[in-house]
C-alpha positions as CSV (number, residue, x, y, z in Angstrom):
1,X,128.2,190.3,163.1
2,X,126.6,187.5,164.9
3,X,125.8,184.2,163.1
4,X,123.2,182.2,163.4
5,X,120.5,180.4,162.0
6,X,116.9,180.7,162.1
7,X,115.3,177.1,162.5
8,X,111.4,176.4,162.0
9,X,109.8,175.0,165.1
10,X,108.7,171.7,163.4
11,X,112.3,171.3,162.7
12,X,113.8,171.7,166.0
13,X,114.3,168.2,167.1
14,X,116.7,167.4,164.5
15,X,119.3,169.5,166.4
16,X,120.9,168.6,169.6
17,X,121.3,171.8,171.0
18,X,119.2,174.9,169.9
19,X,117.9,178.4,171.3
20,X,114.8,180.4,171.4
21,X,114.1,184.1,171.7
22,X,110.6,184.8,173.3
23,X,109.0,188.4,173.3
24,X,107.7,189.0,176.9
25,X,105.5,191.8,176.0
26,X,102.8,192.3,179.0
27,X,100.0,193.7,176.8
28,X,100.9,191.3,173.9
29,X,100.8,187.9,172.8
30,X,104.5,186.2,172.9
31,X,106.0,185.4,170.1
32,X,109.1,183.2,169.7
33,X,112.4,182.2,167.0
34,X,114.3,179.2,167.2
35,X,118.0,179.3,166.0
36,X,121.2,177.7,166.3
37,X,124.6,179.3,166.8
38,X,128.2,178.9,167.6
39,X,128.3,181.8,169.2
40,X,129.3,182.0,172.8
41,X,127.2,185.1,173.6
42,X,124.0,184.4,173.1
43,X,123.0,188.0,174.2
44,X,124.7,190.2,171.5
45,X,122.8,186.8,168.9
46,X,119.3,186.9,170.1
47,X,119.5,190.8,170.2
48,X,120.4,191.0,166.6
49,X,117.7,188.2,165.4
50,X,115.4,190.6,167.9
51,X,116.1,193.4,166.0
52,X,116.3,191.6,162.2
53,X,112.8,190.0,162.9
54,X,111.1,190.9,165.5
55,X,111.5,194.7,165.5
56,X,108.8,196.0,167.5
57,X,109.8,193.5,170.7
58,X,110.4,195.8,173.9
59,X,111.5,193.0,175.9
60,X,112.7,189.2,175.0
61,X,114.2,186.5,177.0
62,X,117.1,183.9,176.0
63,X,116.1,180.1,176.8
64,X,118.2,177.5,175.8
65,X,117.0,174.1,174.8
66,X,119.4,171.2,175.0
67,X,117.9,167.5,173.7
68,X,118.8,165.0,177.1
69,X,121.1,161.6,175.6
């Protein structure tokens, strides 16, 4: 089971290091989660939070978002 956890967008620059999952829907307005994990495959993460939350998503990309020192 991957772990992870959701983080609301306002929220997000109180981590260091944090990941979003964005629909990429042609016909469809995108739509994106925040989240943090340990996990090191952040594939098998964002495909479960995908099909937890976003459930209808045909197509979603992984971008990581890392705060600069």
């Amino acid at each position: 089971m991957a772990q992870y956890q959701l983080v609301e967008k306002h929220a997000i620059e109180h981590h260091n290091e944090y990941y979003e999952v964005r629909t990429t829907q042609d016909n469809d307005q995108a739509q994106s989660l925040f989240f943090t994990t340990n996990e090191e495959n952040l594939e098998e993460v964002a495909a479960a939070i995908v099909a937890e939350h976003l459930a209808s998503a045909k197509h979603w990309t992984v971008i990581p978002h890392r705060k600069d020192s």
